[in-house]
C-alpha positions in Angstrom: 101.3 -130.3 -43.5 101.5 -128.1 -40.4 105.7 -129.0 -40.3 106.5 -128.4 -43.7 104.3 -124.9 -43.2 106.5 -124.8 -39.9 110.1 -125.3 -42.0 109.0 -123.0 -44.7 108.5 -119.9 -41.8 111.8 -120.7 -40.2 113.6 -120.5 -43.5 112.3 -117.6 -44.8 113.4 -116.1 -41.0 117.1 -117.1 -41.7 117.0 -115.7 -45.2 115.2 -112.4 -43.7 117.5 -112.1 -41.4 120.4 -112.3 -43.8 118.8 -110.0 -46.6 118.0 -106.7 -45.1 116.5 -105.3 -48.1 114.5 -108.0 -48.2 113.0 -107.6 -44.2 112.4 -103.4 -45.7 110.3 -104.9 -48.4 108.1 -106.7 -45.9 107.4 -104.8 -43.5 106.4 -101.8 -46.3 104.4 -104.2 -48.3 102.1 -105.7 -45.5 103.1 -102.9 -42.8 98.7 -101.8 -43.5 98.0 -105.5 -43.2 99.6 -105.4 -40.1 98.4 -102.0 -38.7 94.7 -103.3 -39.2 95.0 -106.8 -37.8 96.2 -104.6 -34.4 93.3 -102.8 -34.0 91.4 -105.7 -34.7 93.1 -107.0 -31.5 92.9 -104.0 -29.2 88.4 -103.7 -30.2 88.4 -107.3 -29.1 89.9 -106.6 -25.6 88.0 -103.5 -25.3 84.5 -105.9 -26.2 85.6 -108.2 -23.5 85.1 -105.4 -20.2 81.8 -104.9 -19.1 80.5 -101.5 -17.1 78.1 -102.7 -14.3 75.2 -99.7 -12.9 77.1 -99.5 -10.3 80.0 -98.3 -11.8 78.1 -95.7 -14.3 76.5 -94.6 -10.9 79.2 -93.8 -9.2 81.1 -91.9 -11.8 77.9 -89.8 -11.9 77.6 -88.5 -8.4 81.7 -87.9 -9.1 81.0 -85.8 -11.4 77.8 -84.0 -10.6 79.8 -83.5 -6.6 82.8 -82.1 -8.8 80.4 -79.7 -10.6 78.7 -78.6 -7.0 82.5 -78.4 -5.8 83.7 -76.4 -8.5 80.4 -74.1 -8.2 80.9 -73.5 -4.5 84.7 -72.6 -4.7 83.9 -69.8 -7.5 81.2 -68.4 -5.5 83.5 -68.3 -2.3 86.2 -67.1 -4.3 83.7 -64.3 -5.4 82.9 -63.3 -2.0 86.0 -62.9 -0.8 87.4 -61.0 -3.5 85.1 -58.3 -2.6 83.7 -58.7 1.3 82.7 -54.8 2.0 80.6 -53.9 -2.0 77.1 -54.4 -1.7 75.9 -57.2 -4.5 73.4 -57.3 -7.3 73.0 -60.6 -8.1 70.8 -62.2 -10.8 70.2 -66.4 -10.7 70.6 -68.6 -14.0 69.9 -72.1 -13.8 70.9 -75.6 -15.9 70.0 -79.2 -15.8 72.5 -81.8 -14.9 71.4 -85.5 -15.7 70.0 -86.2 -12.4 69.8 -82.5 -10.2 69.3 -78.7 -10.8 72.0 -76.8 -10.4 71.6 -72.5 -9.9 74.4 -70.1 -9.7 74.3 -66.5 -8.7 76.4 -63.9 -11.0 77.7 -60.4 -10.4 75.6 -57.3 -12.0 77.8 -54.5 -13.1 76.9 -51.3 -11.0 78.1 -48.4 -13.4 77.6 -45.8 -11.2 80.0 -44.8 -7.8 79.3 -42.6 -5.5 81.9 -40.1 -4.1 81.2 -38.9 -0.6 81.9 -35.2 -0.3 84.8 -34.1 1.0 85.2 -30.9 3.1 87.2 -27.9 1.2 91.1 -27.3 2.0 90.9 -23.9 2.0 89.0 -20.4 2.0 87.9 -19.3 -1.4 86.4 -16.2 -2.9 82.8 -15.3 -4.4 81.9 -12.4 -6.4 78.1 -11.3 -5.7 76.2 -11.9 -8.8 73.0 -9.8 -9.9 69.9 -11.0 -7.3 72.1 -12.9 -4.9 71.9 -11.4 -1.2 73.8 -13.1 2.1 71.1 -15.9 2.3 70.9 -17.2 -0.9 74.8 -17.1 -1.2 75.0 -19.4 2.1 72.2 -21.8 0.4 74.4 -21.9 -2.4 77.9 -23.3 -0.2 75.7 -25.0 2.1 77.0 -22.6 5.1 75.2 -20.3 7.7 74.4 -16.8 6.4 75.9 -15.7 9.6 79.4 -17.5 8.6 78.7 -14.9 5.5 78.5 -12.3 7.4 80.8 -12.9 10.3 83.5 -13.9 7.4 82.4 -10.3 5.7 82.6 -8.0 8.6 84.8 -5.2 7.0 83.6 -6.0 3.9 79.7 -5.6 4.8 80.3 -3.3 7.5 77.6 -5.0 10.0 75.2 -4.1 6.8 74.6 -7.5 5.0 71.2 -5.8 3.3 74.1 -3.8 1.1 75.7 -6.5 -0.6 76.1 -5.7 -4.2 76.7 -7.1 -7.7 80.6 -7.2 -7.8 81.6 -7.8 -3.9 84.1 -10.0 -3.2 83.2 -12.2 -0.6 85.3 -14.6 1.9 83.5 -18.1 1.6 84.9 -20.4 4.6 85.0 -24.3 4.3 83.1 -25.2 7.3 80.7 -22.9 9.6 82.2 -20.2 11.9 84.2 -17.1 11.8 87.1 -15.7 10.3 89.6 -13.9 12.0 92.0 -11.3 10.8 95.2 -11.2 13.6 95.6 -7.6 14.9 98.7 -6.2 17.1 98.6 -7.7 20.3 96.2 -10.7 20.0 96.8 -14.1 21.5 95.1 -17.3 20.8 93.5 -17.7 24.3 92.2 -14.3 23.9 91.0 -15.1 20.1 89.4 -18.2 21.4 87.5 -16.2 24.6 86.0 -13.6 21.8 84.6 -16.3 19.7 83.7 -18.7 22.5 85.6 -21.8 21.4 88.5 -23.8 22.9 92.1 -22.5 22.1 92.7 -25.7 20.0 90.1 -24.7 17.5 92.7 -22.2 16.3 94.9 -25.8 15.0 93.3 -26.7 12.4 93.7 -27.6 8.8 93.3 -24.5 7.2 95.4 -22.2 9.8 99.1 -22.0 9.2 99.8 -21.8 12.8 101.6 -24.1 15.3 100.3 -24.2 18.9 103.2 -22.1 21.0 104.1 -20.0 18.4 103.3 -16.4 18.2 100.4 -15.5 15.8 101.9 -12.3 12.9 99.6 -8.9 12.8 96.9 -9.7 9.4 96.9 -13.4 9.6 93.7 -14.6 8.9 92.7 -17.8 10.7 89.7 -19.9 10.1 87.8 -20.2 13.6 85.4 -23.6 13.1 82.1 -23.6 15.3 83.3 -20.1 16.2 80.8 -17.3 17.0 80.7 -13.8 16.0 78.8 -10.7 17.2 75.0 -10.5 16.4 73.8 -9.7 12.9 71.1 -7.2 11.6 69.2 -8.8 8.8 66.9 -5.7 8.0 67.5 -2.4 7.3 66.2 0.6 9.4 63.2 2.5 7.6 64.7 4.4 5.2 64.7 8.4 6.0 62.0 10.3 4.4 62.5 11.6 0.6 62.8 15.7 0.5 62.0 18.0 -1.7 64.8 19.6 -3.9 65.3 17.1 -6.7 66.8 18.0 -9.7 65.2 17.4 -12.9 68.3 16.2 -14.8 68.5 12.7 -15.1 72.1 12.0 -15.6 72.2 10.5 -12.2 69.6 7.9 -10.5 69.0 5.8 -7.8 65.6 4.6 -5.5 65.2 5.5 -2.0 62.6 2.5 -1.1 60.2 1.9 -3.5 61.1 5.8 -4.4 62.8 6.4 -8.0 64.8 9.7 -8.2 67.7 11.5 -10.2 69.8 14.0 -10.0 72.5 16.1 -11.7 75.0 13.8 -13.6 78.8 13.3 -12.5 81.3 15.7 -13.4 83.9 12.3 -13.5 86.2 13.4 -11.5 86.6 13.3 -7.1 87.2 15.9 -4.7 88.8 14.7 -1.9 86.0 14.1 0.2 87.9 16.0 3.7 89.6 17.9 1.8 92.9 16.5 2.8 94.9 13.5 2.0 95.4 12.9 5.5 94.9 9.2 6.3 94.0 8.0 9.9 93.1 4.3 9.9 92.8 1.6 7.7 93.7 1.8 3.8 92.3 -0.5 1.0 92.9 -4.0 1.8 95.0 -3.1 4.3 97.7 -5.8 5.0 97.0 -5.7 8.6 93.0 -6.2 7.5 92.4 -7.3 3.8 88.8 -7.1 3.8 88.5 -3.5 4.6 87.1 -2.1 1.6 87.7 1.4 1.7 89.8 4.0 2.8 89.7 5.8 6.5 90.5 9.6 5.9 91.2 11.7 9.2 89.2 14.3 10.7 88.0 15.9 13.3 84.7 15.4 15.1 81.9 18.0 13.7 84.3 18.3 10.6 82.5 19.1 7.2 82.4 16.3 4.9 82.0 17.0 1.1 80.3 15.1 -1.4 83.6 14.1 -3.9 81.1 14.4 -7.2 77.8 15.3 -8.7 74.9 12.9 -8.0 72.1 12.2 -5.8 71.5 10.5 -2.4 70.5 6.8 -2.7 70.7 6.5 1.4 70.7 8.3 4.2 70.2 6.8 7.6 71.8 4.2 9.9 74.3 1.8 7.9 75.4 -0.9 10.8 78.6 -1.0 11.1 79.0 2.3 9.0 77.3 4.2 11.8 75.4 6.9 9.8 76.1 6.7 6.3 75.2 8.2 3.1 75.5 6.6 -1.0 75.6 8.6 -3.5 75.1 7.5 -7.1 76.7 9.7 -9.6 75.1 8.2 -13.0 77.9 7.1 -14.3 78.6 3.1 -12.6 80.5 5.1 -9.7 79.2 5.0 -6.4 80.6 6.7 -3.0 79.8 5.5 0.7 80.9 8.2 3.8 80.6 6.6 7.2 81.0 7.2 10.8 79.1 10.1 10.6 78.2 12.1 13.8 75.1 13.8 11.7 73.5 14.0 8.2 72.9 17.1 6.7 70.9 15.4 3.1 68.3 12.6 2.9 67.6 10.2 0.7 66.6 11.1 -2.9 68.3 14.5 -2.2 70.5 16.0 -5.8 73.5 16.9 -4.1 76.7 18.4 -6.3 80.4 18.5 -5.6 81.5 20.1 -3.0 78.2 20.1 -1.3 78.3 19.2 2.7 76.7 15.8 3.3 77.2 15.6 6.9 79.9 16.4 10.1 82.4 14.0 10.8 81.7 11.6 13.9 82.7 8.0 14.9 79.4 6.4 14.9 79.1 2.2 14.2 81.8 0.6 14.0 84.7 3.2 14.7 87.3 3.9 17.4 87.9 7.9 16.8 86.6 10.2 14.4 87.4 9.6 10.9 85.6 9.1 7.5 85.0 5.8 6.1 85.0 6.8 2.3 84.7 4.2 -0.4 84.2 4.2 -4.1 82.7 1.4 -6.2 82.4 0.7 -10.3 79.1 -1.2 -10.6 79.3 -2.7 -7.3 83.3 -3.1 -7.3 85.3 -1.5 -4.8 88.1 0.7 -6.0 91.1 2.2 -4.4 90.0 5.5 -3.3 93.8 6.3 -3.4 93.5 5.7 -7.4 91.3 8.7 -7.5 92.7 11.4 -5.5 93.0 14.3 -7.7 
């Protein structure tokens, strides 16, 4: 039986392999028979391995030390990637099939802080309405005698003064400010302000040690000390009699309100010359000077340039004796360097009237008038003015 199966196979072989068409047929009518009896085959080796407890053990720990690998590498990777932040961390935790594994992940921090960084260069401040020297220092985190030492000219060694609409110097650090006048050296800068020479090298100075320093330059003196400052003013001189009653002009003299007769809204020249002996507005040679030095002699008369009445009368720091006069209309006019006062405060005076004799009292080299005019606080060019 088994040899006539055995001749019928190898027949059909020879014919198969002489029909082509034939073999096609086959293969396409029992290729799913086929296909099916393979897998059978391959499920039957598979069923014949068995996995021992060792074996399942050991793949385990492979995995679970792959996880713990895998785990540690991210958190180094983490830690390196940023070695200097500080980290807020927060733990979450999972259960492998035999240990407890926690990892640590980065909290987002959506705030940075910027560090302050010191200014580049000096910068302006106009005095607002209830601001005086101290609360302006508060405000830029400077010494009010950095204000004031910045301010000389400006305040005239009188920081009680300051008014709504001055323009003030505002330094970057603490010190002085030093406008370059004919003559000066660094060493002899540095001996007046008591600091090394090399504080005049700095970042805010233009200026290259060796080289000579140019008449107006204004240098930035860090740590640099100025001349001694006088926070209060002196009592205020006694009101006199002689007020007008017209109230076109107004002012206080202490805790004193008074008037007087109101502008005509014009100026008189105030010496009655244009002569000019001194510095001018914003001088180039001294930009914070704030008003304009007319020439005269000592004892000279000095006129008041409008209507108005006295607002101050007495000693002014660095004006010497001065006198304000409000004229009722936003104008105001300061005359320094007197050598003595003929009005007090809360006096009507009218144009033309003589305020005082010419002297070089406070802050002054010669006899001359410091004469200045200001708009609601504002200096003006007295030049502007001159009729």
């Amino acid at each position: 039986m088994l040899g006539r199966l055995i001749a019928k196979v190898t027949a059909l072989i020879w014919r198969w392999s002489n029909d082509r068409q034939a073999v096609v047929s086959f293969v396409g009518r029992y290729s799913a028979h086929l296909a099916i009896l393979a897998l059978a085959l391959c499920l039957g080796l598979v069923g014949s391995i068995t996995f021992t407890p060792v074996s399942v053990a050991n793949m385990t720990l492979s995995l679970e030390h792959t996880v713990q690998q895998s785990t540690s590498q991210h958190a180094i990777a983490e830690a390196v990637a940023t070695p200097t932040a500080p980290v807020a961390a927060t733990a979450k935790s999972w259960q492998s099939s035999s240990r407890q594994y926690q990892a640590v992940f980065r909290q987002a921090v959506p705030h940075t802080k910027i560090p302050d960084r010191v200014r580049l260069n000096v910068i302006t401040y106009t005095v607002q309405t209830g601001d005086n020297i101290f609360t302006i220092a508060e405000r830029f985190e400077l010494s009010p005698y950095t204000i004031a030492w910045a301010n000389m000219e400006t305040l005239q060694g009188a920081p009680w003064l300051v008014q709504p609409g001055l323009t003030l110097f505002i330094l970057p650090v603490d010190g002085v400010y030093h406008t370059v006048m004919e003559g000066d050296t660094p060493s002899e800068i540095a001996e007046a302000y008591d600091v090394e020479v090399a504080r005049l090298y700095n970042q805010w100075n233009e200026v290259e040690p060796g080289a000579s320093l140019s008449e107006g330059t204004q240098l930035v003196i860090p740590g640099g000390e100025g001349e001694d400052v006088e926070w209060e003013p002196p009592p205020p001189a006694p009101a006199q009699p002689g007020v007008a009653a017209a109230s076109a002009s107004w002012g206080a003299c202490g805790d004193l309100s008074v008037s007087g007769p109101g502008a005509n809204g014009w100026f008189i020249l105030p010496t009655g010359s244009y002569a000019v002996s001194g510095w001018y507005f914003h001088d180039v040679r001294n930009p914070g000077h704030i008003g304009l030095d007319y020439k005269c002699h000592l004892g000279d008369p000095i006129y008041a340039s409008d209507n108005g009445v006295v607002v101050f009368a007495g000693w002014g720091g660095g004006y010497g004796n001065l006198i304000r006069v409000s004229h009722g209309n936003g104008y105001q006019t300061y005359y320094g360097h007197f050598d003595s006062i003929a009005v007090g405060c809360g006096q009507a005076v009218y144009q033309g009237q003589v305020l005082g004799y010419c002297g070089t009292t406070g802050w002054s080299t010669g006899p001359h008038l410091h004469y200045e005019i200001r708009l609601n606080g504002v200096p003006q060019n007295p030049q502007l003015f001159e009729p």
